[in-house]
C-alpha positions as CSV (number, residue, x, y, z in Angstrom):
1,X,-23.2,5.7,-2.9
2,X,-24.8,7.6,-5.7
3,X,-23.0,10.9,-7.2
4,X,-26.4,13.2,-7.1
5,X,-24.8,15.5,-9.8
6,X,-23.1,13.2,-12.1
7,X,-25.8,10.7,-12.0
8,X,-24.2,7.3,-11.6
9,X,-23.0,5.3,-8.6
10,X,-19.7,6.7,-7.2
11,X,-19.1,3.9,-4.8
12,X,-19.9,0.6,-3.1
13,X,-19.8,0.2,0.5
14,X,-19.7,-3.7,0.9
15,X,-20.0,-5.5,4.5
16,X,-23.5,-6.0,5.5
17,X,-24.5,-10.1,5.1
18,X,-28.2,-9.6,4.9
19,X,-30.3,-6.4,4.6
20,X,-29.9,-2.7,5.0
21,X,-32.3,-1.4,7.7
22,X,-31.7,1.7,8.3
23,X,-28.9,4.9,7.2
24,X,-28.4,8.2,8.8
25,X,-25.8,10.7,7.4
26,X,-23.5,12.7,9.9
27,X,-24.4,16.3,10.0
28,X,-21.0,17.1,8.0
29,X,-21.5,14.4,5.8
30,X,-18.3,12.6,6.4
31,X,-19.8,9.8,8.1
32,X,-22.6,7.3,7.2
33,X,-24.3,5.0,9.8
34,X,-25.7,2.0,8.5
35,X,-27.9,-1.2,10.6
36,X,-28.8,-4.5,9.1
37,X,-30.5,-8.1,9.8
38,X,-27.5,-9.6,10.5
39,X,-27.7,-7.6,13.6
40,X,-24.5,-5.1,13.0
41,X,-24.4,-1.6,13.1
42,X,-21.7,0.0,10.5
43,X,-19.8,3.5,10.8
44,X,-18.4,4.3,7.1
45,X,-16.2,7.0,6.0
46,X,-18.1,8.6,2.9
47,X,-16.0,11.8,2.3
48,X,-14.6,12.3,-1.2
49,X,-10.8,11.1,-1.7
50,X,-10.7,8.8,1.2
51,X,-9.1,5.3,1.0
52,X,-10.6,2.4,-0.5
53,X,-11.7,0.7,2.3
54,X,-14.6,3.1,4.1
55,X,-15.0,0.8,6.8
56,X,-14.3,2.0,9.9
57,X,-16.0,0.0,12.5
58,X,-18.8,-2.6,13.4
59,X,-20.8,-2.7,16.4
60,X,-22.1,-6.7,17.0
């Protein structure tokens, strides 16, 4: 995830085991929705502070 106004990458969301698709931000920004190849659909939590694992679920 890149920090728009500091300019370098503030985070890597790791999970997907072939290529991105497809993203969509929530309308709050909270929550990223990501699709791959590998057939998977991703929910990640993207707001600042939270935990190091942003995972929150996979759809198969």
């Amino acid at each position: 995830v890149w920090d728009l106004r500091k300019k370098v990458i503030s985070y890597v969301l790791k999970g997907h085991q072939d290529t991105i698709s497809g993203m969509k931000l929530s309308p709050d920004g909270s929550y990223l929705l990501s699709n791959g190849m590998d057939d998977t659909v991703r929910i990640w939590d993207v707001k600042p502070f939270s935990p190091g694992n942003r995972l929150l679920k996979i759809f198969e």
